[in-house]
N, C-alpha and C positions, 0 to 999 in steps of 0.2 A: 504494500500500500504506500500510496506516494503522498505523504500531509503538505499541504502548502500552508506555512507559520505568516500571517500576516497582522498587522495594526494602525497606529498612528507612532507619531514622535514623542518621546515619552513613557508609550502604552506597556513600555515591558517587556517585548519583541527578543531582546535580546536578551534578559534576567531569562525567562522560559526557555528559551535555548540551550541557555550553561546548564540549567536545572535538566534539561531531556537528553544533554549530553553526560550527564553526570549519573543518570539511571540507565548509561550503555546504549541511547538511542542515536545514532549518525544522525548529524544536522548540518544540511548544506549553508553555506549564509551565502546568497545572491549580491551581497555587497561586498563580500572578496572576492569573487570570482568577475565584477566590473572592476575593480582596484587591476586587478592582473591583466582583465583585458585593456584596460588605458593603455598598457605596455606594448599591446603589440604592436610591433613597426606598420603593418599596413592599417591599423586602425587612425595611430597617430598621423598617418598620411591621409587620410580621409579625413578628421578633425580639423588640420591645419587648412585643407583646401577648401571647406566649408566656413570656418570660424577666423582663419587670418593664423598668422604670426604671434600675435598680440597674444594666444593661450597656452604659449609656449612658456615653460622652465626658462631660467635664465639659462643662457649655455652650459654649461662645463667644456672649456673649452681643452682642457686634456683630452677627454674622450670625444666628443664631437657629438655626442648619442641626445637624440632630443627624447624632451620627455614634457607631457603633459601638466601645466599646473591643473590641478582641480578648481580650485579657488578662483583662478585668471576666466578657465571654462563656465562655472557656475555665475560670475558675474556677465559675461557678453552674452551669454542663452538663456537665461530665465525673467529679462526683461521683456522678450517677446516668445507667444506662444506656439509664433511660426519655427525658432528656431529649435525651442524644446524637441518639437515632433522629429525634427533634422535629425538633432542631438539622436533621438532616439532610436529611429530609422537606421544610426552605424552603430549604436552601440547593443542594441536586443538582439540583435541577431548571433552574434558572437558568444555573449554572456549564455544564452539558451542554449545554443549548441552545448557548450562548454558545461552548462546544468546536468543539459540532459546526459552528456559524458558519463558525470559524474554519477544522477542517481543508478546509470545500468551497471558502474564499477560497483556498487554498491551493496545492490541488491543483490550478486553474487554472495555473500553472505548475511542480508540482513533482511526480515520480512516489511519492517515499514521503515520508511525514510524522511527524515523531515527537511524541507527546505524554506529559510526563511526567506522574505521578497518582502521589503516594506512596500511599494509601490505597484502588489497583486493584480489589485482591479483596475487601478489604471495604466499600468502597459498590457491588460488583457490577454492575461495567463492563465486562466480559471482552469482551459483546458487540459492544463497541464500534470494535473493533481486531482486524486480520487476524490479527496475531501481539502476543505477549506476551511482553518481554523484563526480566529479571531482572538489577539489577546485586546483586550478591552480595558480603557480607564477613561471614565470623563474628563470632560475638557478641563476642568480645576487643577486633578492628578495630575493629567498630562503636562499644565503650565508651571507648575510646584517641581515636577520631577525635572525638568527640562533646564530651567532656572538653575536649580542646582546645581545641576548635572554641568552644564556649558560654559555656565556664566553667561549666558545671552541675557540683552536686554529684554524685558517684556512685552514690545510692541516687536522686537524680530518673531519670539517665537511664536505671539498671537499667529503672526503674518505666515509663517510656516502652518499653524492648526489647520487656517482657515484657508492654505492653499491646495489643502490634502483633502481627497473627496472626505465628505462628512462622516462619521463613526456611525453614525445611525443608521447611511447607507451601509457601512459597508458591513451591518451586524444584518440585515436586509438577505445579505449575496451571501453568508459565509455559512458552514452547515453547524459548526460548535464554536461556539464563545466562552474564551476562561477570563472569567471577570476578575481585574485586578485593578483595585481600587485601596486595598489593603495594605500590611505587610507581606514580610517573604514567609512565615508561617502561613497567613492566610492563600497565595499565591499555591504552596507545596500541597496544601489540600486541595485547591481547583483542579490541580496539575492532576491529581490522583484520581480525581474522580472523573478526569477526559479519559487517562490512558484505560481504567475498568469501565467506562464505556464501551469507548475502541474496541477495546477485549485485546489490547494488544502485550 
């Protein structure tokens, strides 16, 4: 069985991950296997020719090896929504293949597989995955955890809540919800009562 682990910013995404890797369960996390894909030379050639120079690393000019700022990229493409979709268009394609690699190494030894993907239903992955699992924290939690967690200002990470589809849809689309609102006590009992669900 293949879980797709999804949420908001804040929600816990990644606490439930350590925690399903800690009870022997494999967890993919879709945000390092895009870290690695930035890396590759023909993606990075596809970025620069779309996005300019300007989101490039500064040189190193020992090695000559270009490399992608995150940061540089993040700011030139999420001013407009045209160029997200661009962004998007070179980067899912790679990162999936690369998923999907992964979960069939996988399943050679394991019956279910978890992959996390903060950004599930909006790059339109549902398919991907037997079941869809939502970790869950209202909007309060989520600005309290975030805050802490970053050090961001309050009106950034309002601005991040409310650019991410809403929580309400995405409890709407998703098949089980482990609500964490709580502590890590309360979180370990949710956890426990998905996987005796599961029956996994």
């Amino acid at each position: 069985m293949i879980v797709g682990l999804t949420g908001g910013i804040g929600t816990g995404k990644s606490t439930v991950s350590r925690k399903l890797r800690e009870r022997g369960y494999p967890v993919i996390d879709l945000d390092v296997i895009s870290r690695e894909v930035i890396e590759y030379p023909e993606v990075i050639d596809e970025l620069v020719r779309n996005f300019g120079n300007e989101i490039l690393e500064n040189q190193n000019n020992t090695s000559g090896k270009k490399s992608i700022s995150r940061n540089k990229l993040r700011q030139t493409v999420f001013k407009e929504e045209k160029k997200v979709s661009v962004l998007n268009s070179i980067m899912h394609p790679p990162i999936v293949k690369e998923m999907r690699r992964q979960i069939e190494e996988l399943r050679k030894s394991y019956k279910t597989v978890f992959v996390e993907v903060q950004l599930l239903f909006e790059a339109k992955l549902e398919k991907e995955f037997d079941i869809i699992v939502l970790v869950y924290a209202d909007k309060k939690t989520q600005l309290e955890r975030v805050l802490k967690r970053d050090g961001r200002s309050e009106g950034e990470v309002q601005q991040i809540i409310n650019a991410q589809m809403d929580m309400t849809e995405k409890r709407r689309l998703s098949n089980y919800i482990i609500e964490n609102n709580g502590d890590s006590e309360m979180l370990d009992l949710e956890i426990e009562k998905f996987i005796k669900k599961l029956g996994i």
